[in-house]
N, C-alpha and C positions, 0 to 999 in steps of 0.2 A: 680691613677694607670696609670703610662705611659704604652701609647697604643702600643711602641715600643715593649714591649715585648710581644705581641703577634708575634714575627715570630718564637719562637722556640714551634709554637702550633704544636701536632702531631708529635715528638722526639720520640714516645713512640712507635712509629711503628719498628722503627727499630731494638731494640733489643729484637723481635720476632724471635725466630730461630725454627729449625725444632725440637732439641730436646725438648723444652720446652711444658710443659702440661698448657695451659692454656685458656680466654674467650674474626651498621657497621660501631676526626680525632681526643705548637703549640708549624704546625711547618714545616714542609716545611722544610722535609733535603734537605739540595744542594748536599749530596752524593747520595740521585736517580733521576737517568736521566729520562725526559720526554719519555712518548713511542712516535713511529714515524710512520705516516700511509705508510700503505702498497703501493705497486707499481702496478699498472694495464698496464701488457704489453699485447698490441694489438696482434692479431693471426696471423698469416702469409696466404695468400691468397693461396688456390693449384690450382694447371696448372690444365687449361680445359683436357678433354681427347681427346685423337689425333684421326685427321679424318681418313677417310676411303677412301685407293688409288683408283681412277679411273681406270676402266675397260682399257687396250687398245684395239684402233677400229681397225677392220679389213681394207683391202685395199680399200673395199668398203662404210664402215659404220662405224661413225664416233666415238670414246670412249665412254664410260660411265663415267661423271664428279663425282670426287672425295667428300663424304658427309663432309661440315667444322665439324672441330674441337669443341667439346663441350663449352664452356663460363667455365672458372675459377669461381670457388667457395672462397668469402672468411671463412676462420675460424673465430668462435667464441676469441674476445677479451680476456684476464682475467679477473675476476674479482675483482673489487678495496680490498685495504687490512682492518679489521678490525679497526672501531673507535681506538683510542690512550686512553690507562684508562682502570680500572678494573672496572665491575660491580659488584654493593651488592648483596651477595650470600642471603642478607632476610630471614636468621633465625630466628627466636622467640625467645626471652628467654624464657628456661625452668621454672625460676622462679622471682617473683618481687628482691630478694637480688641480688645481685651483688657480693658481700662479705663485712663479717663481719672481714675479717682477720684475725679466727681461723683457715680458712682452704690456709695459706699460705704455700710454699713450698720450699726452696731458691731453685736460677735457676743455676743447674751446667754449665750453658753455660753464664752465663753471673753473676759476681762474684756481690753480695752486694743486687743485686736483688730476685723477687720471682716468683711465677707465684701461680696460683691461678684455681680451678674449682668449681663454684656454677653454678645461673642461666643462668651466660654466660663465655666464659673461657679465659682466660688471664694473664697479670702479670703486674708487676709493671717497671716502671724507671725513669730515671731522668735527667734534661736537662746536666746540666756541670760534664764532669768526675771528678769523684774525690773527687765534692764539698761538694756534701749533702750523707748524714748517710740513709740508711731506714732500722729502728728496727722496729718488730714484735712485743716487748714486749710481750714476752711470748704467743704471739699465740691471742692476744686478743683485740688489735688497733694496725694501722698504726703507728709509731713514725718518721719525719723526720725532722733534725735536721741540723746542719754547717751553716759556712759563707757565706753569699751571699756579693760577690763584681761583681758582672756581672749581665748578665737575667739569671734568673733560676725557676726551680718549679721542681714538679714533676705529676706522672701518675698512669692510669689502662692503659695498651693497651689490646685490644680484639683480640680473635684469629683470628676470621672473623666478617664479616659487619653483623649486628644484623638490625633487623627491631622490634624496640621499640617504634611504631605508636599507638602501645593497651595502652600506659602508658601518662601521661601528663609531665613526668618532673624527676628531681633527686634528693633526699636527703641524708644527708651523717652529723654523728656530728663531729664538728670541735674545737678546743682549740689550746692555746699557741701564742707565740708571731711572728708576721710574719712583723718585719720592723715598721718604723715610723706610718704610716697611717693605721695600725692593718687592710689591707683589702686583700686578695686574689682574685685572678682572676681566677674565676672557666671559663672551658669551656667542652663543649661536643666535641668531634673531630667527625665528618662526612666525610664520602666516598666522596661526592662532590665536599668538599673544602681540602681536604688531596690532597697534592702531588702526584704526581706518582709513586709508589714505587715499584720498579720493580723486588726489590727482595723479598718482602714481597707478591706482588700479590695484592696492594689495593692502593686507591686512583684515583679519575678520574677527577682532575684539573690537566690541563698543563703549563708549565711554564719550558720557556730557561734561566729563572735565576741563576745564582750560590745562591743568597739567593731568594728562590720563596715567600716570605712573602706577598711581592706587589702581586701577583696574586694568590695566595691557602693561607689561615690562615682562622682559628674556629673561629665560633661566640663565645662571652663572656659576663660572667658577675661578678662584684667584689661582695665578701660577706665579711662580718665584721666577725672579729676574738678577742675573748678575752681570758683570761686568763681561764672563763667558760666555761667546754663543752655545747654545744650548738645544737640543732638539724635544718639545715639550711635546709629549700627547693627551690629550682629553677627548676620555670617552662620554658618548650623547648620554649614558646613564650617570654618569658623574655629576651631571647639570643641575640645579636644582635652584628652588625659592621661585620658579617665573610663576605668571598670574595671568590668564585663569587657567592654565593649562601650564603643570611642574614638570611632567615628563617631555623629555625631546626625544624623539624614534628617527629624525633625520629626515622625514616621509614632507616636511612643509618649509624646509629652510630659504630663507630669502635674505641672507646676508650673517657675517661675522664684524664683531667689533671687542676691542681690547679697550677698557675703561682705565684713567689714570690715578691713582688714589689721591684723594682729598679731604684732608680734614683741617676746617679752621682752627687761626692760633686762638688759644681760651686768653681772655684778659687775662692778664697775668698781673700779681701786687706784687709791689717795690719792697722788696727785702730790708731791715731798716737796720745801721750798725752802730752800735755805740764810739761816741766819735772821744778821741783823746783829747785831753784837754792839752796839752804840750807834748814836744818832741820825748828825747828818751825811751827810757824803759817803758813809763807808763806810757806812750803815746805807740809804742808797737803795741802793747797787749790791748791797746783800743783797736788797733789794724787788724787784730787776727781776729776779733768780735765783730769786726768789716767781712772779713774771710766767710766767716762763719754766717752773717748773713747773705752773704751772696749765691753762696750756696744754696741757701733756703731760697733764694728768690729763683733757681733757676728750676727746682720741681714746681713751683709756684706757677712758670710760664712765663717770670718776666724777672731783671737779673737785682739782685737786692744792691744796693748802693751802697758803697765801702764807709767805714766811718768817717764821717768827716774829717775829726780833728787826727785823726791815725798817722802813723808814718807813710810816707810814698810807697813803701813796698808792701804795705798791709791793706789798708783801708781801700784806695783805688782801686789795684788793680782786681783783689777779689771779686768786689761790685763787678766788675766787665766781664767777669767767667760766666757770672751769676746771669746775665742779660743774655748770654748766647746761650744757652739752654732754651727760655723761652721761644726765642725766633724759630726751632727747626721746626717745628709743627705746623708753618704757615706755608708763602709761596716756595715753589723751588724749582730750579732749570731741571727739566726732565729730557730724556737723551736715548732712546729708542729703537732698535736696528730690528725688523720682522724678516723672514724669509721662509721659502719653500712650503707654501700653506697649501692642505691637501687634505682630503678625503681617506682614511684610513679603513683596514677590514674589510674590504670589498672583495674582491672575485680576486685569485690568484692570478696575478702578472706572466708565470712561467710557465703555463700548461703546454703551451703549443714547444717550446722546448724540452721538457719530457717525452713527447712524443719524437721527436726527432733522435734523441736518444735509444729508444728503442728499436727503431726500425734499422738502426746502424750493425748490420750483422758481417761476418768477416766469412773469407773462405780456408779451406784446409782448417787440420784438427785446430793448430792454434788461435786461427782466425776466427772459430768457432766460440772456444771459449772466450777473447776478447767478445765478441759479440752478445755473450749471454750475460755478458759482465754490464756490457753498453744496454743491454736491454733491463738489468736491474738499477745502473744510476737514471733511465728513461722516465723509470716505473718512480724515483724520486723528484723527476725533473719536474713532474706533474704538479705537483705538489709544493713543490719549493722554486719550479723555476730555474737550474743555476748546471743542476745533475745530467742534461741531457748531454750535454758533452761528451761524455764517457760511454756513450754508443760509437760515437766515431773512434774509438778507437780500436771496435772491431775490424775495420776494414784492413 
């Protein structure tokens, strides 16, 4: 996974609009400009208050000397302007899901996309216009699909900065084909390392760059993709490489995005074969020197060209082996299926079922022992959630 493409970490911020319904960071747009601190102009000093004229003295007795003038007071300075950056508003998620992407909604303000409200509210997008498809498939997984010939992936943006510090991490199942190296680059996007987004209201890394990658980009990490759905976990301490801030604790998040690997095809040279000079014997063993460079040309990157003068089953077709080796490193149809994205290691789900298990006590000797049985799977329900059942069965 070139690391390059993490500078389009956090795209998914900006097509957040006002009318969208959706749920505290790659990417680092260069279209929002850094905030700028504020200006502290000094107060202007006021004029002492004026003395008091001297009596004049009579012919015989001499004036009464005028009182000085009070001392000038300076005013109070201003006060300097506001840090530059938005702070995490630290909501909670209401619940561990995220979305399961039944409850998507296309975004009439921004056409292809969704927006979303479960645990926390948000929507979806994607790095290059135009490039990648995102279907709902009927309300029931993420689908996103097209060519990738550039950096690209896609996203959650969040509506505001979440404080997901109660949870250890994210899981989400994933399938389909994502490029040569079947791996994706998941990231969390964070309020620390997001950009300054000055229309959106979030991000509190600064950076005078037209691309801010070099100083604001999410921590990451690749996960393996196959043709199997799969349910992947990644923990916030797993994350690493973001800027300026490595660690993620969950306390700042404002979006997920899953990047698609990309790396350009390397010019690749034309494999060259000795071509036979006539048909026969000698003009096969100039076709398998065709073979042989085609071969070469396809570690090369690009497919070596069969001997010329070679037989037809030497010289050609090897060249043509040789040429498709080159091509897999460039574009390729990528193919996508995300689902059930959610907040992991948080609060047990099952406590209030443990307890119900406990309290399930039975009458008479044997109802008794049920009961004390019901009160030891309670005593697991707590904890696991699943055990309280086995209280009822004291009764």
């Amino acid at each position: 996974m070139t690391n390059r493409i993490l500078r389009y970490s956090g795209l998914g911020l900006v097509v957040l609009t006002a009318g969208a319904i959706a749920a505290c960071s790659s990417s680092d747009d260069p279209s929002n400009p850094p905030g700028t601190a504020g200006t502290s102009a000094g107060g202007a000093s006021s004029g002492g208050k004026g003395g008091v004229a001297g009596v004049g003295g009579t012919p015989t007795t001499g004036g009464t000397p005028g009182v000085a003038g009070g001392a000038g007071t300076p005013a109070g300075g201003g006060s300097g302007g506001a840090a530059p950056g938005f702070a995490c508003a630290g909501l909670k998620p209401t619940a561990a899901l995220i979305t399961d992407f039944s409850n998507l909604v296309a975004n009439p303000t921004s056409a292809g996309n969704y927006t979303f409200m479960g645990g926390v509210l948000g929507g979806t997008f994607t790095y290059q216009p135009n490039a990648l498809t995102i279907d709902t498939m009927t309300n029931t997984v993420l689908n996103v699909k097209g060519n990738v010939k550039a950096y690209d992936g896609f996203g959650l943006y969040f509506n505001t900065c979440y404080d997901a510090s109660a949870y250890t991490g994210v899981s989400f199942s994933v399938k389909g084909y994502v490029g040569p190296k079947g791996k994706l680059n998941f990231r969390v996007q964070t309020n620390s390392n997001t950009a300054i987004d000055a229309t959106n209201m979030k991000g509190a890394c600064v950076s005078t760059a037209a691309d801010t990658y070099a100083d604001c980009h999410n921590s990451s990490f690749d996960v393996p993709v196959s043709a199997t759905a799969t349910v992947v976990t990644v923990m916030f301490n797993q994350l690493a490489g973001g800027v300026p801030v490595a660690a993620v604790t969950g306390k700042d998040v404002v979006g997920l995005e899953w990047a698609l690997d990309w790396t350009p095809a390397p010019a690749g040279t034309a494999g060259s074969g000795a071509g036979g000079a006539s048909g026969g014997s000698g003009g096969a063993s100039a076709g398998s020197g065709g073979a042989s460079a085609g071969s070469g040309g396809a570690s090369a990157g690009s497919g070596g060209k069969g001997g010329a003068g070679g037989a037809t089953a030497g010289g050609a077709s090897a060249g043509g082996a040789g040429g498709a080796g080159g091509a897999a490193a460039g574009p390729y149809d990528a193919n996508v299926t995300i689902d059930d994205v959610m907040f992991i290691g948080g609060p047990p789900a099952g406590g209030a079922g443990g307890a119900g298990g406990a309290s399930a006590g039975g009458g008479g000797a044997g109802g008794a022992s049920a009961g004390s049985a019901g009160a030891s799977a309670g005593s697991g329900g707590a904890s696991a959630g699943s055990a309280g059942k086995g209280g009822s069965g004291g009764a």
